[in-house]
N, C-alpha and C positions, 0 to 999 in steps of 0.2 A: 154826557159826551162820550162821543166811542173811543174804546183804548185800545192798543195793538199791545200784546206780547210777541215777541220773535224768539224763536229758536235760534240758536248761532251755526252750531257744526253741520252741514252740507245746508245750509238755509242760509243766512247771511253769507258765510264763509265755506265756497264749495269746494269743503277738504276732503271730502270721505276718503279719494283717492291717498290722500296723505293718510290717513289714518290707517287703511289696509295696509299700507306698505311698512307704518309704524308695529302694529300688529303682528303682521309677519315678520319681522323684523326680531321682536320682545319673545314672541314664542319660542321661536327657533332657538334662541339665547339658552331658554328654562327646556329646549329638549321635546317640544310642540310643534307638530305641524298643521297649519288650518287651511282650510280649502276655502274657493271662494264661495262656496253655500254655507261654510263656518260662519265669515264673515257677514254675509246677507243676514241671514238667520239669527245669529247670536251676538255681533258684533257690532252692527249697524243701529245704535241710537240708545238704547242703554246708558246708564252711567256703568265705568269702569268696576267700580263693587260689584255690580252683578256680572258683569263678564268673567272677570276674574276669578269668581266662587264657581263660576260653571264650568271653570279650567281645572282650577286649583281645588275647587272642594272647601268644605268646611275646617280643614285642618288652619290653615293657617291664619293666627290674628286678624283683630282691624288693623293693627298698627303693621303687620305684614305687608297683607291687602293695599294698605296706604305707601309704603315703600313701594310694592310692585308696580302701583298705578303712577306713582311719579317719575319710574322708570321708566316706562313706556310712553308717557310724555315727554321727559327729553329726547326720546327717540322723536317722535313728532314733531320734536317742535326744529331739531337738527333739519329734520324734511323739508319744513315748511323754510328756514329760511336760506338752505339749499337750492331752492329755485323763485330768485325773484321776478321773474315775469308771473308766476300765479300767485305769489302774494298780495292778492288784492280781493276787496269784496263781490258779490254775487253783480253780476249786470243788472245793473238799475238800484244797484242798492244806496249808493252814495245820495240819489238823486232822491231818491225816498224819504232816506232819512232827515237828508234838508229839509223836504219840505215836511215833509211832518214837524220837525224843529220850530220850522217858520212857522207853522199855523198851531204851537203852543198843544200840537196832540198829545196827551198823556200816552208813554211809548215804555218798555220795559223788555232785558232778552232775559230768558230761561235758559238755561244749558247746563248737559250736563258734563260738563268741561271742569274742572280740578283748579283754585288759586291759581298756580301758576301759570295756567294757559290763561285765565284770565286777564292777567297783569299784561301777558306778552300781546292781546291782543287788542287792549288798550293803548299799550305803547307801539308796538310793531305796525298794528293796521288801524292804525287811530281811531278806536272804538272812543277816544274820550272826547272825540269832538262831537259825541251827539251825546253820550250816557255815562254821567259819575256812577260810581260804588253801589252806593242807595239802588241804583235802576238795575245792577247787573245780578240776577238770582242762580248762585250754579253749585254745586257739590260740595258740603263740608262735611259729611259725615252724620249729620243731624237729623236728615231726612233719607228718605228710599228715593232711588232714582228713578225715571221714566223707564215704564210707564204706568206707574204711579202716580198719582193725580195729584201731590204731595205738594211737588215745587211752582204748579200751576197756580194751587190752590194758597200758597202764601205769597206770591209775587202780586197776587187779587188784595190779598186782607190787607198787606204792606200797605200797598200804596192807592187803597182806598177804590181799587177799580171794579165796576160794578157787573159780576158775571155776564150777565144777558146782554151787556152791551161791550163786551170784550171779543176782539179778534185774534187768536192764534196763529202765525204762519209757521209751517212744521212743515218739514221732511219725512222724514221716517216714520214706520208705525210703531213702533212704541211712543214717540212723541208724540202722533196724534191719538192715540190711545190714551194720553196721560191728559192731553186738552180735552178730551171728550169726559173723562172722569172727573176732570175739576167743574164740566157745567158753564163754560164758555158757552157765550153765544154764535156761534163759527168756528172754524178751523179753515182756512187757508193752505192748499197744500202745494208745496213746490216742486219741480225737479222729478225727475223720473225714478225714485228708489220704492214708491209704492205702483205699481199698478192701475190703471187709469178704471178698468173692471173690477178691484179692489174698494178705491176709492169710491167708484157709484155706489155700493153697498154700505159704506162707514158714517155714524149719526156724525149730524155737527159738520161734515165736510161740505163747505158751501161754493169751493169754487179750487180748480187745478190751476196754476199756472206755472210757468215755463222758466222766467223772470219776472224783473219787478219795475220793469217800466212799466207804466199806468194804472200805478196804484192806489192815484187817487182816484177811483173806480170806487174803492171799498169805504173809504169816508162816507159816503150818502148811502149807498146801498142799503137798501130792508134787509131785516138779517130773515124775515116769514113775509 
């Protein structure tokens, strides 16, 4: 049977916006200014570990590293519930998830999002109405973040899902860099942060789309 992983940040939930300004925001604090090809470049899809060491360097701890990065998520998270009209999920996302629910698809998000966004996004944009604990795969420390093929490649072993017939939808390119290195069967790419002439060139990328109405497209589809 086919399985979907999802990304969550600018994929289910199109934050990036909030997170640039989080960003900028955290920098500025520690005396950093980043521009938006900072941002692009280094900022965009990453787990915070690696952002962070590419600011901050190797000097400071994990446990540093780990206060900085939940810092700059209260920042985010201040943002995000600062403006309730974009607190909500990706167009077409709701509709997806139902049905996938209804028709008992095995579904899992990957992110590389920190405990506490996780919690809030459970409770705040009710991530718990489709996915418990067990389904949500994101940041503890244990693993390298995307793109790294790391967190792909245990969300697979977890919960029994069988590479070749696993679909990825990802935003960004270290995300679908991290799905292409775990050996997904597809990648799925959303939203405009990669390049449409990018994308024709990237293994595993089997289809662009915009949103996610009509997504039961990809339930039957051949993946060759």
């Amino acid at each position: 049977m086919r399985s979907f992983i999802f990304d969550f940040n600018g994929t289910l939930f199109r934050d990036t916006e909030f997170h640039r300004l989080a960003w900028t925001q955290f920098m500025a604090m520690h005396g950093i200014a980043i521009s938006d090809d900072d941002f692009r470049q280094k900022m965009n899809g990453p787990g915070n570990d690696v952002i962070l060491r590419n600011f901050f360097g190797e000097g400071p701890s994990d446990g540093e590293i780990a206060a900085l990065s939940e810092e700059k998520e209260r920042i985010y998270r201040a943002i995000v519930l600062a403006d309730p009209a974009r607190r909500a999920l990706a167009p077409g996302a709701v509709e997806t998830l139902d049905m996938l629910k209804t028709r008992r698809v095995p579904c899992c998000v990957a992110t590389a999002s920190i405990r506490a966004n996780v919690d809030f996004y459970m409770e705040d944009l009710g991530l718990k109405r489709w996915f418990d604990y067990r389904h949500i795969f994101y940041m503890t420390g244990e693993l390298p973040g995307k793109p790294d093929p790391a967190i792909y490649r245990a969300a697979m072993e977890r919960l029994g899902f069988q590479p070749e017939d696993t679909l990825v939808v990802e935003d960004s390119l270290p995300g679908i860099q991290s799905a292409a290195g775990a050996g997904v069967g597809g990648i799925i790419a959303i939203g405009g942060t990669v390049p449409p002439e990018v994308l024709a060139h990237m293994p595993r990328v089997i289809a662009h789309i915009q949103d996610f109405y009509g997504f039961e497209r990809f339930l039957e589809n051949r993946l060759n």
